[in-house]
N, C-alpha and C positions, 0 to 999 in steps of 0.2 A: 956508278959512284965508286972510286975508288978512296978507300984510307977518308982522306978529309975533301977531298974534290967532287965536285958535282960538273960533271959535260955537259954541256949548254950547246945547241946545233945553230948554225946559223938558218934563217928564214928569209926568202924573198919578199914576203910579205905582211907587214904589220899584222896583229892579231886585236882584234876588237876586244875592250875592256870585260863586254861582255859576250863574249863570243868562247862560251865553255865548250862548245859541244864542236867546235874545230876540228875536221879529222885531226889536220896538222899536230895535236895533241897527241894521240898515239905513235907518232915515230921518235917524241920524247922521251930519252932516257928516265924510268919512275924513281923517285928517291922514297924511300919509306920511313916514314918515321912511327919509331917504335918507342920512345921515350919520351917524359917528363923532363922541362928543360932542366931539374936537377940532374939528369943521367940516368935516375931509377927507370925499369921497364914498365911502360906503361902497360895496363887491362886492355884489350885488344878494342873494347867500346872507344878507344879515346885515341886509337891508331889515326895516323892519316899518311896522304901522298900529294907528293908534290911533284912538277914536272917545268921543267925551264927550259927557253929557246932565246933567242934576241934576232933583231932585225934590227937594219941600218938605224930606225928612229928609236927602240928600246931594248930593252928586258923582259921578257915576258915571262910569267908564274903563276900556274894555276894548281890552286889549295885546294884537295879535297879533303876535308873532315868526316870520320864516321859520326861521331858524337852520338853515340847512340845512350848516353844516358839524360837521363830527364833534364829538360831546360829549365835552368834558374830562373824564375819570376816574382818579381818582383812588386807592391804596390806602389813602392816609392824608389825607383831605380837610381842606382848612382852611378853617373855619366863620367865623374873625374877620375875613376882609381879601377884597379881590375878587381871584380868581383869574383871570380872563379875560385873554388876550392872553399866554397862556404860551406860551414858546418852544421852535417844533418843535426834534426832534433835529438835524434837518434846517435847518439855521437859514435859509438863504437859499431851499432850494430849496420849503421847507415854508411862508413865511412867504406874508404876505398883498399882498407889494408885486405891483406890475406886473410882467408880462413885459418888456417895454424894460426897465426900473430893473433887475431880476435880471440879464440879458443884460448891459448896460452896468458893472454890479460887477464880475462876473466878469471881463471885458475889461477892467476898471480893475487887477483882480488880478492877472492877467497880465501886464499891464506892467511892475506891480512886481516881480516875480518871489517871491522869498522876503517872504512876507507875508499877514497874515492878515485876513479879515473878521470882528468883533466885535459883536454887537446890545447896546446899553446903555440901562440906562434908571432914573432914578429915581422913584418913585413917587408924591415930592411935587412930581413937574412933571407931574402928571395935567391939574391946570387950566391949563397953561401954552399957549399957543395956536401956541408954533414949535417946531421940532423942531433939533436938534444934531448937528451932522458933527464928529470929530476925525478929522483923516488927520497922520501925522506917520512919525518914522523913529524908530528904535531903535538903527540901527547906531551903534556905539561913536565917537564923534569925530563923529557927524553927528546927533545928539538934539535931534528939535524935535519940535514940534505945534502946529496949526492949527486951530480952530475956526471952525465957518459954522452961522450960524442961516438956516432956511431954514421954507417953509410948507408945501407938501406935498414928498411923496418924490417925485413924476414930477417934479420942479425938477432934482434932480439929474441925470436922464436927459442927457445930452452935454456933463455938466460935467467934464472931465479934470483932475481931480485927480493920478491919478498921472502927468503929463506936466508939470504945475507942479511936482510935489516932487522931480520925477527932474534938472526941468534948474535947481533953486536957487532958482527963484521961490516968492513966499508963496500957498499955495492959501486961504489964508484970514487971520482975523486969530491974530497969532502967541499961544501960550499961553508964557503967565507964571508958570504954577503948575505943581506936579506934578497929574497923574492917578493914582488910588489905584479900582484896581478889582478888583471882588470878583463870583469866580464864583457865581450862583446859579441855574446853566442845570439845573433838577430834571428836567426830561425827558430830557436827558443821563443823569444820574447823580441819584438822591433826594441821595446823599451834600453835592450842590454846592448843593443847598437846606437841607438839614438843617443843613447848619456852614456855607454863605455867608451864608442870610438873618440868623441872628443877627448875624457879623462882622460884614456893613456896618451897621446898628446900630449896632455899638460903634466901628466906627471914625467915623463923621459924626460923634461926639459927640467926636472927639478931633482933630480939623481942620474946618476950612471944610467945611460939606458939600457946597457945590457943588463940590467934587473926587473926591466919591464915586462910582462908578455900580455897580450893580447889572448883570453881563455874562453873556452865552452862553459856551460853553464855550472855556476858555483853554489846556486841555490837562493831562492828569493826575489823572484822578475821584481815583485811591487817596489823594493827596495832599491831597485838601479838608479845613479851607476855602483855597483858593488865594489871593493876591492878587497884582496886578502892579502896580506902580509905574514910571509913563509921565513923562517923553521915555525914562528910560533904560532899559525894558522888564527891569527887577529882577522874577525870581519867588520867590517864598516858597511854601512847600506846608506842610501840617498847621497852619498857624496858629489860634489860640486867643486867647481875649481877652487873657489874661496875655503874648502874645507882643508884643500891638499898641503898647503903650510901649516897650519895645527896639528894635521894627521902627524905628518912628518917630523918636524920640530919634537911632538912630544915622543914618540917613536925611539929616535937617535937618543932622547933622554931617560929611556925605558921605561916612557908611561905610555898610558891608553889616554886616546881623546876621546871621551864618554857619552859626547853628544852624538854620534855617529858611528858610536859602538855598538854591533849585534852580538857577539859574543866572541869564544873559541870556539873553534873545529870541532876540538875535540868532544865538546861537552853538548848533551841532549839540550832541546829547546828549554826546556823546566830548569835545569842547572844554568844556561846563560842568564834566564831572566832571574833567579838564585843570585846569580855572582856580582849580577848589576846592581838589585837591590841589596848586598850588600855595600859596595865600592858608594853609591851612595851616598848611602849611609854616614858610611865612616869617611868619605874623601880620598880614599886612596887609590891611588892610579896606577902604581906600578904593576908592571907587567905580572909580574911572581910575589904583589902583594896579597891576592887572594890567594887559597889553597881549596881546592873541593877534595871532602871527606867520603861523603857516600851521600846515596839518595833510596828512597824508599817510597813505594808507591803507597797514598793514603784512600784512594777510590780512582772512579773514570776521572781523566783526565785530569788527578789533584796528586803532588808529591810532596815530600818533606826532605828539603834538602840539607845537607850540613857543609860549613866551610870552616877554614880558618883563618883570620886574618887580625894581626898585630898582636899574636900570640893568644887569641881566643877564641873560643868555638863562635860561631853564629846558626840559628838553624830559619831555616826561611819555607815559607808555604809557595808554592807554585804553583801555577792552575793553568789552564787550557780554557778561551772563553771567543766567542763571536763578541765583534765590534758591532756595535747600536744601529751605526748607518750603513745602507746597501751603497759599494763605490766599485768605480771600474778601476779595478787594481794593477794592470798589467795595460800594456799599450796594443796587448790581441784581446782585450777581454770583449766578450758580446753582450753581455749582459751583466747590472752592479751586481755585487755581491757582498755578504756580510765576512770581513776577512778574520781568519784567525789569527788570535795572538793569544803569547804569553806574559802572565801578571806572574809575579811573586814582592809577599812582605815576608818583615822579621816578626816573630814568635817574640 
């Protein structure tokens, strides 16, 4: 092979569809492929070669693959779209990057302390030839995000991201848009494929779809299909197409739709269900019409949380408590279960 050409010999003799083990094969020039059709070098498991001849009646090409890492399977295979490159449970520790790049994330997460790693991806940036970082914050009074396009993933390896966001500086270029991202980690949970991949579908068709991405698990299988809504790390659980005009609608008007709101990011399970029975309460939707003040633990699994909202304190009791009835909560579960949730009233 030379630059971009592949020499092709001529044969006097057609070669059987299935006829691998052809001498005629070995006087074929080998091409080796050693990348990922983005360009990146692939892991030597996922090398393959290729060898090509022609005779008067074809083309001939026979594919070897190592594939030496474990075959996808599936209960419910899907026959229309490529499956490959799905995401371990395990998202970081299972995934295909380098050991530096795994190591250096984790030490980037640690820095951050309360924070999490997400793998995104949309499908029609298959051809796309760079890859996209968003690192940004959620905390309430401090919501931003950053974008860096970059070429391979070992780039990132000693680039400290969270030492630019921690001390104010831009780790990248700033984003002007919301982020609107939709679970559909199926190795996780089928549940997060079954009702994410349709959701995002239907939501690209209802904004810019370059705000869409397709993510690993966001937390909460029973509640799929999930979405979260970045800088301000808004969750929604059981979302439905019918919910995605409300969601939206109030969104651009800087409320929360509260039928389908699980809380902030930012805030412990005891403080969302806090923030909700207040919003409540009082009817108020806007995004930064709540304020959480502090919390403080009252026993096992009981808090006292304080907020402010339309210029007054509220303080609310939270709890931690199993539901009545045993139910199959997840679309892997084996057996029902009694699921936890959190309660909170006002004082």
């Amino acid at each position: 092979m030379t630059d971009s050409i592949v020499i092709a010999h001529h044969i006097n003799q057609p070669i059987s569809p299935c006829d691998f083990a052809n001498p005629i094969w070995q006087h074929c020039q080998p091409v080796q492929i050693e990348h990922y059709w983005s360009g990146e070098p692939a892991i030597p498991a996922r090398h393959a070669e290729a060898r090509v001849c022609w005779s008067d009646e074809a083309l001939h090409v026979r594919f070897v693959g190592k594939q030496q890492e474990p075959l996808i399977i599936s209960e419910n295979p899907v026959t229309n779209t490529k499956t490959l490159g799905l995401w371990d449970r395990d998202v970081l520790g299972g995934s295909l990057l380098s050991q530096p790049l795994k190591e250096h994330l984790r030490d980037q997460l640690r820095k951050l302390g309360h924070s999490r790693l997400l793998f995104v991806k949309r499908p029609e940036r298959r051809s796309h030839k760079r890859r996209m970082l968003y690192v940004g914050s959620c905390r309430p009074g401090e919501e931003r995000f950053y974008g860096l396009e970059f070429d391979h993933h070992d780039d990132l390896v000693g680039y400290d991201f969270a030492s630019a966001l921690l001390d104010g500086s831009t780790p990248g270029a700033p984003v002007e848009h919301p982020l609107f991202v939709v679970c559909t980690h199926g190795k996780r949970d089928r549940c997060c494929a079954k009702y994410g991949r349709p959701l995002y579908d239907q939501l690209k068709g209802k904004v810019d779809p370059e705000w869409v991405w397709q993510s690993t698990h966001v937390g909460g299988d029973r509640f799929a299909g999930n979405v979260v809504v970045l800088p301000e790390g808004l969750f929604y659980g059981r979302v439905g197409e019918q919910d995605l005009d409300p969601i939206l609608d109030d969104y651009f008007d800087g409320r929360i739709h509260l039928e389908r709101y699980r809380g902030r990011s930012a805030y412990t399970f005891g403080v969302q269900a806090a923030e909700l029975a207040v919003r409540e309460e009082t009817g108020l939707t806007g995004v930064h019409d709540v304020e959480f003040l502090r919390a403080s633990r009252e026993g096992d699994d009981r808090w006292l949380v304080t907020l402010r909202a339309a210029g007054r304190e509220y303080a609310a009791e939270a709890w931690a408590e199993l539901g009545e009835d045993p139910v199959y909560m997840t679309c892997s579960s084996v057996t029902p279960q009694r699921p936890r949730r959190f309660r909170a009233r006002l004082r």
